[in-house]
FIFI-359702 format. One record per atom (N, C-alpha, C): residue in three letters; residue number from 1; y, z, x. Coordinates in Angstrom, 3 decimals. Atoms other than C-alpha are relative to their C-alpha. Example, Ala and Ser with C-alpha at 12.3 -4.5 7.8 and 13.67 -1.06 7.14 Angstrom:
# residues 2
+--------+-----+----------+----------+----------+
| residu | num |        Y |        Z |        X |
+--------+-----+----------+----------+----------+
|    ALA |   1 |   -1.190 |    0.000 |    0.890 |
|    ALA |   1 |   -4.500 |    7.800 |   12.300 |
|    ALA |   1 |    1.200 |    0.000 |    0.900 |
|    SER |   2 |   -1.190 |   -0.060 |   -0.820 |
|    SER |   2 |   -1.060 |    7.140 |   13.670 |
|    SER |   2 |    1.090 |    0.730 |   -0.770 |
+--------+-----+----------+----------+----------+
This chain:
# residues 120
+--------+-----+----------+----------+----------+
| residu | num |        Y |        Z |        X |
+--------+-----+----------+----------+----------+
|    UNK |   1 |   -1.190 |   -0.821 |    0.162 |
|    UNK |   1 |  -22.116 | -163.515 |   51.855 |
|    UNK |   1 |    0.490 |   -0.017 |   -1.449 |
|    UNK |   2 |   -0.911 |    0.016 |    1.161 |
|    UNK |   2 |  -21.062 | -164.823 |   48.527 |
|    UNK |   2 |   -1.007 |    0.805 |   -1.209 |
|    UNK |   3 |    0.928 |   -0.498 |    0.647 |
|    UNK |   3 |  -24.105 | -163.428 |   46.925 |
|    UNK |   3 |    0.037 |    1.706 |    0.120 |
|    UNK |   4 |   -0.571 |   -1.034 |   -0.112 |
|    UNK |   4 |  -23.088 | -160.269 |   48.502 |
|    UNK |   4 |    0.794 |    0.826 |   -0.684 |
|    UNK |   5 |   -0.920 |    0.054 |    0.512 |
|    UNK |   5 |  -20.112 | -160.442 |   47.472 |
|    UNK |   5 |    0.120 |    0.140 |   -2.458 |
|    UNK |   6 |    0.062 |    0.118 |    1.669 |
|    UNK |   6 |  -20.988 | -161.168 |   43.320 |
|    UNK |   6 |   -0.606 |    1.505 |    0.156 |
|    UNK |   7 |    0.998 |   -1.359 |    0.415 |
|    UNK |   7 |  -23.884 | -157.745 |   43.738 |
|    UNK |   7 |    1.278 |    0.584 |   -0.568 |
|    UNK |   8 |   -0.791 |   -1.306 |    0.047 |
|    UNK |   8 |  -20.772 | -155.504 |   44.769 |
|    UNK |   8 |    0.671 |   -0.130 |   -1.497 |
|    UNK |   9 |   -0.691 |    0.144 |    1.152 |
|    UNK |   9 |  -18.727 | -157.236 |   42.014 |
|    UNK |   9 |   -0.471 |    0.516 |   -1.142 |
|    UNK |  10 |    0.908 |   -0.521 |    1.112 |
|    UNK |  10 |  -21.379 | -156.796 |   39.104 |
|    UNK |  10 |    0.125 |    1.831 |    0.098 |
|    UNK |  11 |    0.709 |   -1.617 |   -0.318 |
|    UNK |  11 |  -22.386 | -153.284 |   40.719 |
|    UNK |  11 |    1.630 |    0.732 |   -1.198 |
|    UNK |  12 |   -1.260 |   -0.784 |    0.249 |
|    UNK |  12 |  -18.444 | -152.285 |   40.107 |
|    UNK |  12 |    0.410 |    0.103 |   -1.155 |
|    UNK |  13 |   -0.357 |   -0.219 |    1.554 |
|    UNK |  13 |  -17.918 | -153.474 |   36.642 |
|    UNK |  13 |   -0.919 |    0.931 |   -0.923 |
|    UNK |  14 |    0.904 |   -0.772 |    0.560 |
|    UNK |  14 |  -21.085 | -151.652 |   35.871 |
|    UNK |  14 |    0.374 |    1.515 |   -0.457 |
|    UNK |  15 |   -0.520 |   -1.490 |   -0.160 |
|    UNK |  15 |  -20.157 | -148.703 |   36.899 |
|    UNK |  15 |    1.964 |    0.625 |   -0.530 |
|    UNK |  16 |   -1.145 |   -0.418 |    0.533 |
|    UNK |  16 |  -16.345 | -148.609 |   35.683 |
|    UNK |  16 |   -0.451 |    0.102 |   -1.885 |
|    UNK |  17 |    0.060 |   -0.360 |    1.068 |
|    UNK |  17 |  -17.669 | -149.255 |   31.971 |
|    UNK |  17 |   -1.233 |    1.079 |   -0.370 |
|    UNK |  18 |    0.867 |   -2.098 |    0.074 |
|    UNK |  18 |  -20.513 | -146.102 |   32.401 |
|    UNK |  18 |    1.142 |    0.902 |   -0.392 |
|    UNK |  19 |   -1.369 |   -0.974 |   -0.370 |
|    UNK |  19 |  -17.289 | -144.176 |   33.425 |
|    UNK |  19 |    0.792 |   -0.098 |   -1.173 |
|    UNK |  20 |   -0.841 |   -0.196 |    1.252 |
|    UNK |  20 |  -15.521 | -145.569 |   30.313 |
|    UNK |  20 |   -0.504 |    0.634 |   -1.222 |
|    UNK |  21 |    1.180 |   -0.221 |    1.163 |
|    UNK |  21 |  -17.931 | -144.785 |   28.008 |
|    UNK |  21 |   -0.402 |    1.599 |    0.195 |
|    UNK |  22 |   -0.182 |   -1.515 |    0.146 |
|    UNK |  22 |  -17.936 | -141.084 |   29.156 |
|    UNK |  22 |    1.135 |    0.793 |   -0.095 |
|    UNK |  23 |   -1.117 |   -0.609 |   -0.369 |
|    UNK |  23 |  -14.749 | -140.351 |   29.191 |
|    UNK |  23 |    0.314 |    0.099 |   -1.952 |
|    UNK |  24 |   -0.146 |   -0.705 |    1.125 |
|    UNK |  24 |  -14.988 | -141.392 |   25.267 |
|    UNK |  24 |   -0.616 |    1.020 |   -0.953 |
|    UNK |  25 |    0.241 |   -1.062 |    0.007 |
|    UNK |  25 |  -17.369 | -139.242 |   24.804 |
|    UNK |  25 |    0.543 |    1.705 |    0.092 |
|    UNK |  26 |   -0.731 |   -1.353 |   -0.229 |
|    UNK |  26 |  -15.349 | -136.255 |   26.037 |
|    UNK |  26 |    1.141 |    0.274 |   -1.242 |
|    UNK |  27 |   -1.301 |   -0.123 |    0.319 |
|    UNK |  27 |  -12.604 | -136.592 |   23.805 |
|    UNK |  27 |   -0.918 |   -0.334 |   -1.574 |
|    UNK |  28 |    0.088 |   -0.574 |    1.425 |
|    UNK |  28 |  -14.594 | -136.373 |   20.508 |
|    UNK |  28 |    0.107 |    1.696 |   -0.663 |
|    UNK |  29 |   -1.030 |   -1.086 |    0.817 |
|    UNK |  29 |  -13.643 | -133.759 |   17.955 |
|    UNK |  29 |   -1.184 |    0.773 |   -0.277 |
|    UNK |  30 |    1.285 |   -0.821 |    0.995 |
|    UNK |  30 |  -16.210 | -130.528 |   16.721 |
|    UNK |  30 |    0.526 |   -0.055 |   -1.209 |
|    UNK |  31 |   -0.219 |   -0.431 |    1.162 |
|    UNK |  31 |  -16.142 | -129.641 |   13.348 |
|    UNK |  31 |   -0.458 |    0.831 |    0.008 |
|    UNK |  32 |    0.009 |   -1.380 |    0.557 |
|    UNK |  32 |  -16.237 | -126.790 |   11.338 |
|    UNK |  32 |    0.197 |    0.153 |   -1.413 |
|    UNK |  33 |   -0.619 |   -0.502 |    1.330 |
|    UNK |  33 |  -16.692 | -126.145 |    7.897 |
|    UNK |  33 |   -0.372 |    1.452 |   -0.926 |
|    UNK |  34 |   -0.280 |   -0.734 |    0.568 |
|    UNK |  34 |  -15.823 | -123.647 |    5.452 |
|    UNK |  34 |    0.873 |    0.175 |   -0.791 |
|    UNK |  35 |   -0.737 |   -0.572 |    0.837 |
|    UNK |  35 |  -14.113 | -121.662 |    2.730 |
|    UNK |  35 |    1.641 |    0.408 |    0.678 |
|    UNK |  36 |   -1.313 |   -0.733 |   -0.360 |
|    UNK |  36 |  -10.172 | -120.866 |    3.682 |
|    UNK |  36 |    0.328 |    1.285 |   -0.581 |
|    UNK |  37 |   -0.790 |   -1.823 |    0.322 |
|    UNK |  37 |   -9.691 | -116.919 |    3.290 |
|    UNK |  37 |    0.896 |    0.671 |    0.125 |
|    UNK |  38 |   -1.606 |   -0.836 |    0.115 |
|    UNK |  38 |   -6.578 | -116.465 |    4.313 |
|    UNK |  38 |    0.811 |   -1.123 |    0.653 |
|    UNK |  39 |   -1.378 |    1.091 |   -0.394 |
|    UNK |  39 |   -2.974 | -118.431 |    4.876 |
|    UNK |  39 |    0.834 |    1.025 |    1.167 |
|    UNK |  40 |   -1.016 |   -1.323 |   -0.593 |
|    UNK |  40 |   -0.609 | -116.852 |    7.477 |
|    UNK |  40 |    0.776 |   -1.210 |    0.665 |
|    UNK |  41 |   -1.631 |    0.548 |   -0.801 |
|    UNK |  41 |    3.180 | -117.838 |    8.195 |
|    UNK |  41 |    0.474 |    1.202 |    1.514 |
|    UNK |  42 |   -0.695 |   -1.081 |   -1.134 |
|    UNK |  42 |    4.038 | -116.525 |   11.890 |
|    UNK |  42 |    1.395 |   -0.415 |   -0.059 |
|    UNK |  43 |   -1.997 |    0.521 |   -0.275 |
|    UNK |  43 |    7.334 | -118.711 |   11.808 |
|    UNK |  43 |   -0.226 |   -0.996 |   -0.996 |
|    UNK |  44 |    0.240 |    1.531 |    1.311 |
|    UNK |  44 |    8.542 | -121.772 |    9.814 |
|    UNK |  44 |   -0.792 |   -0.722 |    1.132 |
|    UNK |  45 |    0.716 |    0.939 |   -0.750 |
|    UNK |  45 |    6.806 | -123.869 |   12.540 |
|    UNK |  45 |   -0.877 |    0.642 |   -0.218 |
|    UNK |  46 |    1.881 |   -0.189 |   -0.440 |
|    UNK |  46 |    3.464 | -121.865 |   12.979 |
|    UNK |  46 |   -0.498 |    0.278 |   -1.409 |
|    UNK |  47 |    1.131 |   -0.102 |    1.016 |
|    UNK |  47 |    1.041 | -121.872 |   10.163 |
|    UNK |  47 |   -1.530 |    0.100 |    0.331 |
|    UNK |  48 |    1.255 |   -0.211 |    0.510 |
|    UNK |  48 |   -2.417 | -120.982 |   10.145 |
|    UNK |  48 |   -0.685 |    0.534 |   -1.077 |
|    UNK |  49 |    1.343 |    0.207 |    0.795 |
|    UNK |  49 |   -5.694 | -121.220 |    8.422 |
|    UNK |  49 |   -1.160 |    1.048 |    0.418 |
|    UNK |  50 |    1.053 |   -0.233 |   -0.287 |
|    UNK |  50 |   -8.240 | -118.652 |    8.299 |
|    UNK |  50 |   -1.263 |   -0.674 |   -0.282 |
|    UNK |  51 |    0.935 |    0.112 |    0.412 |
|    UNK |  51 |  -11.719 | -120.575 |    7.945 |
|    UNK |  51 |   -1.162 |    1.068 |    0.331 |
|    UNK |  52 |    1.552 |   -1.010 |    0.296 |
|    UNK |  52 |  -15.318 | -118.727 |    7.180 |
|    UNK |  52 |   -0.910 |   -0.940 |   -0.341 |
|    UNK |  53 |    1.597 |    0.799 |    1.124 |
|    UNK |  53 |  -18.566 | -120.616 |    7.072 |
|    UNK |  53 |   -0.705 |    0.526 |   -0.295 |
|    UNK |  54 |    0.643 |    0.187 |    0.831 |
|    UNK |  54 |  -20.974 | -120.190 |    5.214 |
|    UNK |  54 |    0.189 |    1.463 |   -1.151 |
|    UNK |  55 |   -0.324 |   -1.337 |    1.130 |
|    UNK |  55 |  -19.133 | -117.645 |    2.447 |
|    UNK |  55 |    0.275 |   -0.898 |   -1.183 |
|    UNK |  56 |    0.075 |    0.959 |    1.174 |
|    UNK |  56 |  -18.773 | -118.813 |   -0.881 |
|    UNK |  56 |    1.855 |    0.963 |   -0.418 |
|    UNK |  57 |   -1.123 |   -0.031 |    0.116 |
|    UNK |  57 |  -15.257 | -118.431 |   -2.516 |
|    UNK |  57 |    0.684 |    1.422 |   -0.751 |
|    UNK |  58 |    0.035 |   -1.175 |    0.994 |
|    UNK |  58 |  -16.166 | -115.269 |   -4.692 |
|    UNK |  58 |    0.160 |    1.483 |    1.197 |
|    UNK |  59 |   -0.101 |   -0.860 |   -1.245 |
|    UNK |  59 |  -16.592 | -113.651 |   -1.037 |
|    UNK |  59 |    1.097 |    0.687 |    0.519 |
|    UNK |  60 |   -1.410 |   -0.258 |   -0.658 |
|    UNK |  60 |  -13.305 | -113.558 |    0.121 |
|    UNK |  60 |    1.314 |    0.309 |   -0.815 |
|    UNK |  61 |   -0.733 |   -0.678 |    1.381 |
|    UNK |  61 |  -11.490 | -112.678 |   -3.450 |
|    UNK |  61 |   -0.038 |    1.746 |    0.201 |
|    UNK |  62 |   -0.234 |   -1.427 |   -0.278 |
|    UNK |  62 |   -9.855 | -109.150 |   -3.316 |
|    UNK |  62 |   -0.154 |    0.692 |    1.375 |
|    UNK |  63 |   -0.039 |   -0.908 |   -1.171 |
|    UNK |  63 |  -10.438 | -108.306 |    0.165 |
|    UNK |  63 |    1.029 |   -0.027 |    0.657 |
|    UNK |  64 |   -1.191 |    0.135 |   -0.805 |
|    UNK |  64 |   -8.112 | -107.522 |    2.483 |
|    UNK |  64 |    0.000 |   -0.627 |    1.616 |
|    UNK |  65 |    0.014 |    0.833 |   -0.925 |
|    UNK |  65 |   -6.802 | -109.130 |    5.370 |
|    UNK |  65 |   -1.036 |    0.672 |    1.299 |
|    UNK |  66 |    0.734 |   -0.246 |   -1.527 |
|    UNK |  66 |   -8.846 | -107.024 |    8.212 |
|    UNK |  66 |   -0.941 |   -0.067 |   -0.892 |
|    UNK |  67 |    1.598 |   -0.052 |    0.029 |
|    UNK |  67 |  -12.009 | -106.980 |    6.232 |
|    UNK |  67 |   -0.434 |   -2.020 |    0.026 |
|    UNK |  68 |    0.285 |    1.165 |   -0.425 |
|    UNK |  68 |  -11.847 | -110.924 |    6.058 |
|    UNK |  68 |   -0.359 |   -0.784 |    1.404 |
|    UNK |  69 |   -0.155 |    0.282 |   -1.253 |
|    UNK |  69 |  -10.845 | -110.977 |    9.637 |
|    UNK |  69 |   -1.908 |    0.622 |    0.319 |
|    UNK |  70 |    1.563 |   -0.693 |    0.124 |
|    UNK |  70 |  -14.236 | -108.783 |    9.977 |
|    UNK |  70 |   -1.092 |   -1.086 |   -0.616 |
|    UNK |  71 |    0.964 |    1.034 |    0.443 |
|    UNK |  71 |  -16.045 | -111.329 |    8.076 |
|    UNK |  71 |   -0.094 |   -1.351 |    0.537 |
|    UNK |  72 |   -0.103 |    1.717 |   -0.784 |
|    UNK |  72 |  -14.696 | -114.443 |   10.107 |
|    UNK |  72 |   -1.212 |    0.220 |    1.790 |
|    UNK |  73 |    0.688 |   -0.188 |   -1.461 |
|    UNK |  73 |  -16.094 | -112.458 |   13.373 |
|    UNK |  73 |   -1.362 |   -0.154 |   -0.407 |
|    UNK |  74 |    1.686 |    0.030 |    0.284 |
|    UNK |  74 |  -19.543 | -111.870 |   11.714 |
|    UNK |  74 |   -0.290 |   -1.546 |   -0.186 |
|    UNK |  75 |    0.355 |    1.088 |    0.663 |
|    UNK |  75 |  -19.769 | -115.535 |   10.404 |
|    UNK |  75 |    0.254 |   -1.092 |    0.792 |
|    UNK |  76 |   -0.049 |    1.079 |   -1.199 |
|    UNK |  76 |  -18.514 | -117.293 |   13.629 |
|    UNK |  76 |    1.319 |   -0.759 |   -0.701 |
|    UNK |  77 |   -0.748 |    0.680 |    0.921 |
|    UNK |  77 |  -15.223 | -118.265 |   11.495 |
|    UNK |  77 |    1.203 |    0.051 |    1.405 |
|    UNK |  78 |   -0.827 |    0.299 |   -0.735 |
|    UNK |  78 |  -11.757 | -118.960 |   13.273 |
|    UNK |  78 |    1.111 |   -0.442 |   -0.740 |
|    UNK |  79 |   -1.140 |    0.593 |    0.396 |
|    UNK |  79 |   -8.025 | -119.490 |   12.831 |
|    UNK |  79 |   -0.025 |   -1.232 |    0.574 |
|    UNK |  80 |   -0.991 |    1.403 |    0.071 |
|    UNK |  80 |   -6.637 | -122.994 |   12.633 |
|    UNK |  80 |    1.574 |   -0.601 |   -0.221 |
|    UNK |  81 |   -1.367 |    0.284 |    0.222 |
|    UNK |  81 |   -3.102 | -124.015 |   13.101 |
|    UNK |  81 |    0.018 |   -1.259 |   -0.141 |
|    UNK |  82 |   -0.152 |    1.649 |    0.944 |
|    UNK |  82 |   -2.082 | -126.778 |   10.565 |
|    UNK |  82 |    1.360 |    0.047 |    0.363 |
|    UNK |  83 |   -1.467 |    0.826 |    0.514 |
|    UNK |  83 |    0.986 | -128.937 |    9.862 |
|    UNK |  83 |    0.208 |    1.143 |   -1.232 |
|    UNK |  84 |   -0.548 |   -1.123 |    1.191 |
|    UNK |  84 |    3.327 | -127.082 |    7.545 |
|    UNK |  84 |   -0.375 |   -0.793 |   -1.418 |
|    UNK |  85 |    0.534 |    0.984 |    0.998 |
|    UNK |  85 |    2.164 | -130.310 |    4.983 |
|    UNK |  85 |   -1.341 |    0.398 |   -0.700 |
|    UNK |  86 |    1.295 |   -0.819 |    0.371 |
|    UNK |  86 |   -1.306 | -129.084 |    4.949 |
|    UNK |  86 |   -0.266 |    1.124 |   -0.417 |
|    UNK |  87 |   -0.103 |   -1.212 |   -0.033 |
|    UNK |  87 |   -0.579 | -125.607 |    5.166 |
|    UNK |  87 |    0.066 |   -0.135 |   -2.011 |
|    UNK |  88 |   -0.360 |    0.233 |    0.862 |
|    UNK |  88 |    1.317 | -126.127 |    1.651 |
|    UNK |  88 |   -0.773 |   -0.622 |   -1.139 |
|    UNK |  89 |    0.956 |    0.595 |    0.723 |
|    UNK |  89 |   -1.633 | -128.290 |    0.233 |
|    UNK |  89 |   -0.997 |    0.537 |   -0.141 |
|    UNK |  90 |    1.068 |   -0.615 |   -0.002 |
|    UNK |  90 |   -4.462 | -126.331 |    0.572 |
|    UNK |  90 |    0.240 |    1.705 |   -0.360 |
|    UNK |  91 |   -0.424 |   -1.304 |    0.525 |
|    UNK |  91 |   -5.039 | -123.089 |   -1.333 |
|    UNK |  91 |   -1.286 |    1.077 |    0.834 |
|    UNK |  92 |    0.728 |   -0.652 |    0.087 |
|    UNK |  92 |   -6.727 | -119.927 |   -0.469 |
|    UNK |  92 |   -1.862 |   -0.256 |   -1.188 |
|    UNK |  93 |    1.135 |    0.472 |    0.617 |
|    UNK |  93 |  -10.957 | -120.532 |   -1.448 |
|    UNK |  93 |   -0.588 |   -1.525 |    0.110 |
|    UNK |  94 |    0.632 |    1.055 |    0.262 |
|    UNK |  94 |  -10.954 | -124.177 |   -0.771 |
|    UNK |  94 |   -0.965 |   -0.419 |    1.118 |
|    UNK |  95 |    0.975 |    0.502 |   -0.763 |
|    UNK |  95 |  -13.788 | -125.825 |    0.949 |
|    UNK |  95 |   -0.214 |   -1.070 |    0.971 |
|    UNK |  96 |   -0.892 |    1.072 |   -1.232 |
|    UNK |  96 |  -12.657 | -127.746 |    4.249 |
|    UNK |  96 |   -1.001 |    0.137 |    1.200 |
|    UNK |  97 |    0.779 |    0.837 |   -1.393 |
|    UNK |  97 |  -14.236 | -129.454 |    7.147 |
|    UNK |  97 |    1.525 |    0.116 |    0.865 |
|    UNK |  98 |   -0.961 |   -0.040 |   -0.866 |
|    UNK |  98 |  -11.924 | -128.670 |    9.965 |
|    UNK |  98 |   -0.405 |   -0.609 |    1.504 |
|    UNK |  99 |    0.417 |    0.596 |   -1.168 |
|    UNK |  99 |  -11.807 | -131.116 |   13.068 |
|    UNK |  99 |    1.233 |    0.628 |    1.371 |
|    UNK | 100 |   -0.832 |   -0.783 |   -0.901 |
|    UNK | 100 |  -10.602 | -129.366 |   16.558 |
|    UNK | 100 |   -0.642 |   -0.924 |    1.704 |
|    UNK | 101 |    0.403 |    0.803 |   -1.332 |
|    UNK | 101 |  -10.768 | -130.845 |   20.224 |
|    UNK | 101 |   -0.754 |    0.550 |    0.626 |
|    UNK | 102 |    0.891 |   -1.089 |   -1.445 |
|    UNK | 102 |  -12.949 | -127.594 |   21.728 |
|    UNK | 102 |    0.760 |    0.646 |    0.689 |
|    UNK | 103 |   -1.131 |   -1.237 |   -0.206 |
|    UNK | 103 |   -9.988 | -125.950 |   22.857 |
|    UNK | 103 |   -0.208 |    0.853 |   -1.243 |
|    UNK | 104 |   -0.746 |   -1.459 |    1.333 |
|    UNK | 104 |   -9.361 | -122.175 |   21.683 |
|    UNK | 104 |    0.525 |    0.842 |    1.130 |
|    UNK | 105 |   -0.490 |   -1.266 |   -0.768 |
|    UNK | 105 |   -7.878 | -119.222 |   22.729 |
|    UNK | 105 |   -0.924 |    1.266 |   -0.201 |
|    UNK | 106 |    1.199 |   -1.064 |   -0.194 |
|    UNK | 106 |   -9.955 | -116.439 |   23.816 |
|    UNK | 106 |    0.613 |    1.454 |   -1.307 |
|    UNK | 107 |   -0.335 |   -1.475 |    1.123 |
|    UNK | 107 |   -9.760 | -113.982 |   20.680 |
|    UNK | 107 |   -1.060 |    0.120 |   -1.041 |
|    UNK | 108 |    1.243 |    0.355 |    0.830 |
|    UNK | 108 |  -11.993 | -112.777 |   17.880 |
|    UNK | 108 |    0.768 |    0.199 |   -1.267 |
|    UNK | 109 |    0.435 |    1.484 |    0.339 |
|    UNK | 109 |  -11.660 | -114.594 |   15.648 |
|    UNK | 109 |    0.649 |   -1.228 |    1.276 |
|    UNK | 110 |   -0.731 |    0.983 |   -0.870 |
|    UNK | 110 |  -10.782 | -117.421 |   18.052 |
|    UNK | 110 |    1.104 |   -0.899 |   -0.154 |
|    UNK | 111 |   -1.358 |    0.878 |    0.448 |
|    UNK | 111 |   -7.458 | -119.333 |   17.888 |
|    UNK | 111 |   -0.085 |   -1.517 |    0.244 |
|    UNK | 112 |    0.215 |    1.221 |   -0.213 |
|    UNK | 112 |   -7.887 | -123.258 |   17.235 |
|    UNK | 112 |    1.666 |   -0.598 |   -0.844 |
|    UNK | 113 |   -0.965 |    0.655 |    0.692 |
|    UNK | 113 |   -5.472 | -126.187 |   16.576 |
|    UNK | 113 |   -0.760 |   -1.222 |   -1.152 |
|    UNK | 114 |    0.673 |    0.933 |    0.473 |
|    UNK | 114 |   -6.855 | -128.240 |   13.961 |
|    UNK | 114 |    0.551 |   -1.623 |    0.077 |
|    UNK | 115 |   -0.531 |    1.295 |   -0.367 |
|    UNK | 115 |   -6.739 | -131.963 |   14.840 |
|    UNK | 115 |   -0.075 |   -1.201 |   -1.500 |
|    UNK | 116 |   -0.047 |    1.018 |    0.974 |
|    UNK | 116 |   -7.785 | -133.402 |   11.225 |
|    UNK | 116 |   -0.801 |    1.355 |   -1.244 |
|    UNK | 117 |    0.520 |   -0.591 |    1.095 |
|    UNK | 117 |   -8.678 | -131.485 |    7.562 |
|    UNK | 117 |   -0.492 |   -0.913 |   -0.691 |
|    UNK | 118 |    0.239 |    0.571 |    0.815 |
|    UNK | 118 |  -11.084 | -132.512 |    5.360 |
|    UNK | 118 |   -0.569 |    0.381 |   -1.694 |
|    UNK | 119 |   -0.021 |   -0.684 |    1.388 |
|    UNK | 119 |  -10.960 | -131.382 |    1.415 |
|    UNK | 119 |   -0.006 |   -0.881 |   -1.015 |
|    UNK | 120 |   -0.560 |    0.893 |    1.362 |
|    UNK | 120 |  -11.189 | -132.427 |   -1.999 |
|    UNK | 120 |    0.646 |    0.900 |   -1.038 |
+--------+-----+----------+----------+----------+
């Protein structure tokens, strides 16, 4: 019985740290990088980030806002809603690694929250 008793035990801890160990899995971040082509204030709280990968910075100079938008759809690019901190720090052209949870909102370009920026 007591031998029984230890399997189930073992069996159970086994199986709760599998279970933990996928769960952190789930909860890592994608990335995304690219050029920022456009800034947009909807309110003082909302800020977004247009990113574009793989455009270079000369790309997105002089165009206007729907032909960028046009260029984010072709290029698989996406808004990002920053902190108003970030927003403020980062200029139009710079070259950012954007980390997001895999949530978006169904749109084209797609609507993300960015969970971490990375720039120099």
């Amino acid at each position: 019985m007591k031998k029984i008793l230890l399997f189930l035990f073992i069996t159970l801890v086994i199986s709760a740290c599998s279970y933990q160990e996928q769960n952190v899995d789930k909860t890592s971040l994608e990335k995304q990088e690219g050029i920022i082509a456009l800034k947009k204030e909807r309110d003082e709280r909302s800020k977004q980030i247009l990113l574009i990968p793989d455009v270079k910075e000369e790309d997105v100079n002089n165009k206007t806002e729907s032909e960028m938008i046009k260029m984010a759809q072709e290029n698989n690019g996406a808004f990002y809603a920053v902190s108003t901190d970030k927003y403020n720090e980062i200029n139009i052209g710079t070259n950012v690694i954007v980390y997001w949870n895999g949530n978006q909102e169904d749109s084209d370009p797609p609507q993300r929250s960015a969970k971490k920026l990375q720039y120099s």
